[in-house]
MIKEKE-337918 format. One line per field, with one value per residue: y, z, x of N, C-alpha, C in turn; residue number from 1; residue in three letters. Coordinates in pm, 1 decimal, decimal comma, always signed. Example, Ala and Ser with C-alpha at 12.3 -4.5 7.8 and 13.67 -1.06 7.14 Angstrom:
// MIKEKE-337918
nyy -569,0 / -225,0 $
nzz +780,0 / +708,0 $
nxx +1319,0 / +1285,0 $
cayy -450,0 / -106,0 $
cazz +780,0 / +714,0 $
caxx +1230,0 / +1367,0 $
cyy -330,0 / +3,0 $
czz +780,0 / +787,0 $
cxx +1320,0 / +1290,0 $
resi 1 / 2 $
resn ala / ser $
//
This chain:
// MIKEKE-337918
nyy -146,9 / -227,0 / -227,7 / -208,3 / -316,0 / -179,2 / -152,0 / -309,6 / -248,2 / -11,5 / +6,8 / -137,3 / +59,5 / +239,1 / +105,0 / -36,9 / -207,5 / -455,1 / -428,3 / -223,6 / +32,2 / -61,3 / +47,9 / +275,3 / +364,8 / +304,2 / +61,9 / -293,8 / -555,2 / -736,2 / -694,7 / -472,7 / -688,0 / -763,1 / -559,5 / -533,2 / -771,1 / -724,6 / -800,7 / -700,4 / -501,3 / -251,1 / +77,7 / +304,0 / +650,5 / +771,8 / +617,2 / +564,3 / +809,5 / +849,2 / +605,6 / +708,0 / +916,4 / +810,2 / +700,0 / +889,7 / +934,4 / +969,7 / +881,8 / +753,3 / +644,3 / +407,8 / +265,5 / +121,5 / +168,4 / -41,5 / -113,4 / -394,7 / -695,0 / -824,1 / -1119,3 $
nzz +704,6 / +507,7 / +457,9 / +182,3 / +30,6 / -226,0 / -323,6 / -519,2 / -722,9 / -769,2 / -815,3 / -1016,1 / -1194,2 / -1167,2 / -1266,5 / -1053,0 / -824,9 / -566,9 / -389,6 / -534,4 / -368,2 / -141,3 / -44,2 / -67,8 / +78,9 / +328,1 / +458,4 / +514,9 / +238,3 / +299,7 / +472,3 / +270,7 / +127,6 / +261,4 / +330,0 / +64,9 / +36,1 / +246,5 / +517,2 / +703,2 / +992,8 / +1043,0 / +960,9 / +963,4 / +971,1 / +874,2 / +754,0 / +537,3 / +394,1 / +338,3 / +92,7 / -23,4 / -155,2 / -248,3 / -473,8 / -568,6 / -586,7 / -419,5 / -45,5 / -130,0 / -338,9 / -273,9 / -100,5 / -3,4 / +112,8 / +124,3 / +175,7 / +357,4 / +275,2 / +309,4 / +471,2 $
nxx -1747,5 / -1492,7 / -1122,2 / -957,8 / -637,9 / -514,3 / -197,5 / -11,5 / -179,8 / -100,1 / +133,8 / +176,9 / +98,5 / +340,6 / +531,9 / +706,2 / +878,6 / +857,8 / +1092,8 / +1244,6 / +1039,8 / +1036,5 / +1294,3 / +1284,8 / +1088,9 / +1185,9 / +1167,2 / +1089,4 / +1094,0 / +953,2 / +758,4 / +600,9 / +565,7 / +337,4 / +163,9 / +60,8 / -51,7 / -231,8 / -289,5 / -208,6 / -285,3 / -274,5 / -144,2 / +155,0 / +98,9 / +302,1 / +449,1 / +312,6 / +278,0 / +535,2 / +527,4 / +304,7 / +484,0 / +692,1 / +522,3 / +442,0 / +165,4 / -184,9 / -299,6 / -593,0 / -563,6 / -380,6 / -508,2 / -845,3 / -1211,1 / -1467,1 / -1807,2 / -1871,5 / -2003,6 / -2360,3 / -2479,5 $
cayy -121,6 / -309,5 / -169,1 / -280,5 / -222,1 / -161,8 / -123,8 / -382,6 / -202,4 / +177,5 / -36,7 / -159,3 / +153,4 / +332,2 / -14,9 / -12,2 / -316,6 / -417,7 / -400,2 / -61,3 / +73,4 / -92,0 / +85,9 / +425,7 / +400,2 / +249,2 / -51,9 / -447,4 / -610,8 / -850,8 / -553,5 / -471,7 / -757,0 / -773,8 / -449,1 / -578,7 / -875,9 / -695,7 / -898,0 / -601,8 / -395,4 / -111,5 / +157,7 / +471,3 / +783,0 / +862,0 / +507,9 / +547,0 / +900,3 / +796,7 / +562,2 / +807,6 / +1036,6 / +704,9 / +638,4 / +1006,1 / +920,4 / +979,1 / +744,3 / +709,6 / +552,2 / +286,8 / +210,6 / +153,5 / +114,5 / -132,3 / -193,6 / -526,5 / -766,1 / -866,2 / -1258,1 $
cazz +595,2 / +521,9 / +346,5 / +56,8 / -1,0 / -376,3 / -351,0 / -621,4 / -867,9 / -807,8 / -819,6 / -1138,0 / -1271,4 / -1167,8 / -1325,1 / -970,3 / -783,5 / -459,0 / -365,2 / -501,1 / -306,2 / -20,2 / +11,3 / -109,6 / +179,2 / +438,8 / +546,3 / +469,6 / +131,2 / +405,6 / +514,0 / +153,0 / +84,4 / +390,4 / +314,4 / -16,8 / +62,6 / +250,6 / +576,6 / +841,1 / +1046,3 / +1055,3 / +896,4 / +1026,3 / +847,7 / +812,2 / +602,6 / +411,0 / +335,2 / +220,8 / +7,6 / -143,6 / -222,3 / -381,1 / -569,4 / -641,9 / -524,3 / -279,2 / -18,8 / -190,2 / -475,1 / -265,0 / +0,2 / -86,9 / +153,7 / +79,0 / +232,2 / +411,3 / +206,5 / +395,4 / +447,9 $
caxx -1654,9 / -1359,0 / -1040,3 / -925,8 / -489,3 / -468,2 / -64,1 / +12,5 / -196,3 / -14,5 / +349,0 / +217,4 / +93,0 / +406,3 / +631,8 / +801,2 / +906,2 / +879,2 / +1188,2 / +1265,8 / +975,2 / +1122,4 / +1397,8 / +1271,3 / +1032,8 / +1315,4 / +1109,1 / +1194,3 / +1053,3 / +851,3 / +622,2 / +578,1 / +446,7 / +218,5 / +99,1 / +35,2 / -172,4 / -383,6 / -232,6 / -182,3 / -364,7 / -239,6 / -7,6 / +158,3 / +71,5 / +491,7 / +513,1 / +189,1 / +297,9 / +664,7 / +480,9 / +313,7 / +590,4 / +746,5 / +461,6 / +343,0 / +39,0 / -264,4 / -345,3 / -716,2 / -482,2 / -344,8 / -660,2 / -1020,5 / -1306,2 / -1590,5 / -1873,7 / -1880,8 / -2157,7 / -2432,5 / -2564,7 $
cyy -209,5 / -228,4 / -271,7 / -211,4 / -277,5 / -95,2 / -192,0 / -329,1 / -55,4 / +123,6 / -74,0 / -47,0 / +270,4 / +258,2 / +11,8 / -110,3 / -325,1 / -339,4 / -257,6 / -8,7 / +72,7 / -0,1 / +243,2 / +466,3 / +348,5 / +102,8 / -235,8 / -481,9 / -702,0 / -731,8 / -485,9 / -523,3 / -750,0 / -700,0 / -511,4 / -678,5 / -865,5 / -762,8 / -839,3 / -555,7 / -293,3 / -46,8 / +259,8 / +518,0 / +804,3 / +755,2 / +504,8 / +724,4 / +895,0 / +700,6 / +637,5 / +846,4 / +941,4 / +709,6 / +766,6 / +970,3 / +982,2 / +883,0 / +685,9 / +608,3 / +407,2 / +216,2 / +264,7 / +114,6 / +52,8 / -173,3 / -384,2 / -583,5 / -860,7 / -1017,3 / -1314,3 $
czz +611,1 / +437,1 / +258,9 / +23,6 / -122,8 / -422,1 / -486,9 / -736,1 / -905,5 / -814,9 / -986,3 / -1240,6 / -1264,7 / -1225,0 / -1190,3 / -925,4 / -670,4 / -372,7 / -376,9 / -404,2 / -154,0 / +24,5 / -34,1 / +16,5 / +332,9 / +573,0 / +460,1 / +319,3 / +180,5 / +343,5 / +382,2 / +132,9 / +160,5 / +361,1 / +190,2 / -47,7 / +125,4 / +461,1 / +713,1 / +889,8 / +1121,5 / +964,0 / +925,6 / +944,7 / +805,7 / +687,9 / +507,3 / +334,1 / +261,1 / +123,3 / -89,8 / -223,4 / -291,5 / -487,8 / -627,5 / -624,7 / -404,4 / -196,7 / -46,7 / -293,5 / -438,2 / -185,2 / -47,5 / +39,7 / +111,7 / +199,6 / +235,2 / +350,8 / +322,7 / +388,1 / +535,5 $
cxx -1530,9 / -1277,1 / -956,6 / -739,4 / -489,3 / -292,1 / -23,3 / +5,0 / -130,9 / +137,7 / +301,6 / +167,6 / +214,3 / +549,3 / +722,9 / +790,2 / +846,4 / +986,2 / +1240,7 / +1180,9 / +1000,9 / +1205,8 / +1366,1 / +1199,0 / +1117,9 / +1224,1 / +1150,1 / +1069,0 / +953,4 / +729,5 / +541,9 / +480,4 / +312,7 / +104,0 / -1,8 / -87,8 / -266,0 / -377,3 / -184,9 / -295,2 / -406,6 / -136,1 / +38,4 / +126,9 / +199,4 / +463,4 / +401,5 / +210,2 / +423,6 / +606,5 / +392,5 / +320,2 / +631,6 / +669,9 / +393,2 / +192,7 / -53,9 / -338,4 / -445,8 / -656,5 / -451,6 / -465,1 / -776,6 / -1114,8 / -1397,6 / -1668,1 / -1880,6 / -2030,2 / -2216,6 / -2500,5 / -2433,3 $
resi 1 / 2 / 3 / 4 / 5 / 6 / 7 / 8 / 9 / 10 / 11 / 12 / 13 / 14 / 15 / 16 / 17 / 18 / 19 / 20 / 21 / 22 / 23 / 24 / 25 / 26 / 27 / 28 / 29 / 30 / 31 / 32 / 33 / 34 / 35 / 36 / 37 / 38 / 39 / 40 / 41 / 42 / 43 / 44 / 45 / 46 / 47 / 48 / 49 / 50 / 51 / 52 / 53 / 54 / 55 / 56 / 57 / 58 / 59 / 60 / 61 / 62 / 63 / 64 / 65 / 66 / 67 / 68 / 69 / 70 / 71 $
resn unk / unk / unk / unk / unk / unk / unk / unk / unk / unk / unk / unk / unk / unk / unk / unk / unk / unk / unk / unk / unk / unk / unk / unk / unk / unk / unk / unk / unk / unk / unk / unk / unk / unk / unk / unk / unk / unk / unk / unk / unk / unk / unk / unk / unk / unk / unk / unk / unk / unk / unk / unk / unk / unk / unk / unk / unk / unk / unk / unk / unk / unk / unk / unk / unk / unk / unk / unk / unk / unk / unk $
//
């Protein structure tokens, strides 16, 4: 399985920035992005749960598993 971070698309279904998000969740506009691109690997549970609460969301909303394609 691989995971898939669908943040981008719950910032743009909730019209929220980075930046705001940034600072609602108390981490830098970098990490954001990072998160964003998919570009880490890892996340605490505190900052994926303040993200969230920002985003009214559940973390199924922002992360997707996918099977890994075979060949």
């Amino acid at each position: 399985m691989e995971i898939i971070v669908r943040l981008d698309v719950m910032l743009a279904k909730r019209k929220m920035r980075s930046k705001e998000l940034a600072a609602a969740v108390g981490i830098t506009e970098q990490n954001i992005s990072l998160l964003k691109s998919g570009k880490v690997k890892g996340i605490r549970f505190e900052t994926l749960a303040r993200i969230c609460a920002a985003l009214d969301c559940q973390p199924g909303d922002i992360l997707e598993a996918r099977p890994i394609p075979e060949g």
